[in-house]
N, C-alpha and C positions, 0 to 999 in steps of 0.2 A: 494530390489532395485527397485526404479521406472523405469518404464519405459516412454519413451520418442518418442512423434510423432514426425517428419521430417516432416518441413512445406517450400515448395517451396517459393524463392523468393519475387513472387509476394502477396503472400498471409503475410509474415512475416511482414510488415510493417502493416498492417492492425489488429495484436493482440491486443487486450485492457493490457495496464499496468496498475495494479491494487496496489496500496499500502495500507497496514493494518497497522494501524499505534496503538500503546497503551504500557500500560507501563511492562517495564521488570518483573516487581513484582508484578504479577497478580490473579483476586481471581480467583476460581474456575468458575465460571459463565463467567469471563472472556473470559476467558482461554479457553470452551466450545464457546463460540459465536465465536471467534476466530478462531476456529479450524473446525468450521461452515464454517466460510466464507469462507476460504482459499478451501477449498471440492468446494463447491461451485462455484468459480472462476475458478476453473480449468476444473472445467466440463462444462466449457461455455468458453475454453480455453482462459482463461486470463492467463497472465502471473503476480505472486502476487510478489510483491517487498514489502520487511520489510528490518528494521535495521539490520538484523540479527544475535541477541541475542535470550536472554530468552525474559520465559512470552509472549505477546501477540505475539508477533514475530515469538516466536518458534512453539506457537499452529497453527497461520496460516498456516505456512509452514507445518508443520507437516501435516494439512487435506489439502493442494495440493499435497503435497509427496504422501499419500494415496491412491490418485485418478488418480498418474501418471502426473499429473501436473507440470509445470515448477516455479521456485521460485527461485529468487535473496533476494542476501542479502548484504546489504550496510553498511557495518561495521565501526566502528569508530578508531579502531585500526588499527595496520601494518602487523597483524597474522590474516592469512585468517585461520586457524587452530580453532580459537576460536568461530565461527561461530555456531548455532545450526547445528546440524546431518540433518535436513531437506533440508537444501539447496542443489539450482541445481548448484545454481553459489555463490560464499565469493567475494565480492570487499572489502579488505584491502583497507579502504583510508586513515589511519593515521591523519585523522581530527576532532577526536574526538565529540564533539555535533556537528561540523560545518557540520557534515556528515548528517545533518536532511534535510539541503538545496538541497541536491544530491538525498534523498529520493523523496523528493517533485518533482522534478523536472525531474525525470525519469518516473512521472505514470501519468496519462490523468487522474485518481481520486484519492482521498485517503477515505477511509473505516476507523470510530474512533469508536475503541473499548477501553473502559474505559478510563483512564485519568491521565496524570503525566507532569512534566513539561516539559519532551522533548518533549509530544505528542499535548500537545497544544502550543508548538514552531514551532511544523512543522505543525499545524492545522493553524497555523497564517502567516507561509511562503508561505502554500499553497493559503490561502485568499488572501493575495497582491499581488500575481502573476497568481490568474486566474484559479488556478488549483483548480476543485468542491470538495468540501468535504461533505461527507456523514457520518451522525453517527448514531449507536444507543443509545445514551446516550444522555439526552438533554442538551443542551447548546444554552448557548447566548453570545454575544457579546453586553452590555448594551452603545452604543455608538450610535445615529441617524446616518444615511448616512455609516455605516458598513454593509459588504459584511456577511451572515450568515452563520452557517454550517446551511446543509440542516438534518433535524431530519426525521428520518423517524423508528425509533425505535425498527423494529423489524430484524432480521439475512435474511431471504427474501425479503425482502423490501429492504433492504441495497446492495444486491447484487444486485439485479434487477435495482435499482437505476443507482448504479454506470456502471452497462455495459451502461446502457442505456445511460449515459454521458460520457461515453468514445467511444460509437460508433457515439456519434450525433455530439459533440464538435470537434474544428478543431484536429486533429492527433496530438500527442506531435511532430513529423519532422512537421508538418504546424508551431507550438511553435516556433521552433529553428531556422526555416527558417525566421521569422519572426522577430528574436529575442528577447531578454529577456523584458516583461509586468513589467511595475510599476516604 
């Protein structure tokens, strides 16, 4: 059983939400970067938000569970039951892929580990509403005047990135306060 810090009020609004985004069906290399990251984030207490299924998903969460870390997971069904064993929290939203936009839009970054078509839909929801994305996988968007994931390639890199644009960037409540980008 993980255990779990108690963060005072004032300090709770100030965690970095971190989303690990990639696909359910993942290779082993994946799966290990993933499960990297998720370690990682928790120990510079992020809080990691995934779909929370398999595959890329479950390996994050799995290395924040490890390390005592907190981890959501935004599921596409109405059975929070279905959820990986890693989660702190199963949001059931019965929205099936529409449930990619609720990912995005709960974390200050997202983290793209490999690649499938849900993940570059929330790679692309993240891009038009402002939320950075960070990958280790290279990728382009062959479009002039398009927003890019930012490549930085390696499982340390990616981490480091991402806190770093989620402490510097305005707060997801500055987001909502402001309301919805695009």
């Amino acid at each position: 059983m993980a255990s779990f810090v108690v963060m005072s009020a004032p300090h709770r609004q100030d965690v970095p939400y971190i989303g690990v985004i990639g696909p359910g069906e993942a290779s082993p290399a994946e799966m290990e970067a993933a499960r990297e990251i998720g370690s990682r984030c928790a120990k510079a207490h992020a809080v990691v938000v995934t779909g929370g299924l398999g595959g890329v998903m479950e390996a994050a969460c799995q290395g924040a569970f490890e390390v005592g870390g907190l981890t959501v997971g935004i599921l596409p069904g109405q059975d929070r039951t279905v959820g990986n064993r890693y989660l702190t929290f199963a949001l059931a939203t019965g929205l099936g892929e529409l449930r990619n936009g609720l990912v995005v839009r709960a974390c200050d970054v997202l983290i793209v580990v490999g690649q499938s078509w849900g993940t570059l839909s929330e790679m692309a929801l993240a891009l038009r509403t402002g939320t950075p994305v960070v990958s280790i996988n290279k990728m382009t968007i062959d479009q002039p005047g398009q927003v890019q994931p930012e490549y930085v390639g390696l499982v340390d890199a990616a981490v480091e990135r991402a806190l770093e644009l989620a402490r510097s960037a305005p707060a997801r409540r500055r987001r909502v306060a402001a309301g919805p980008v695009g």
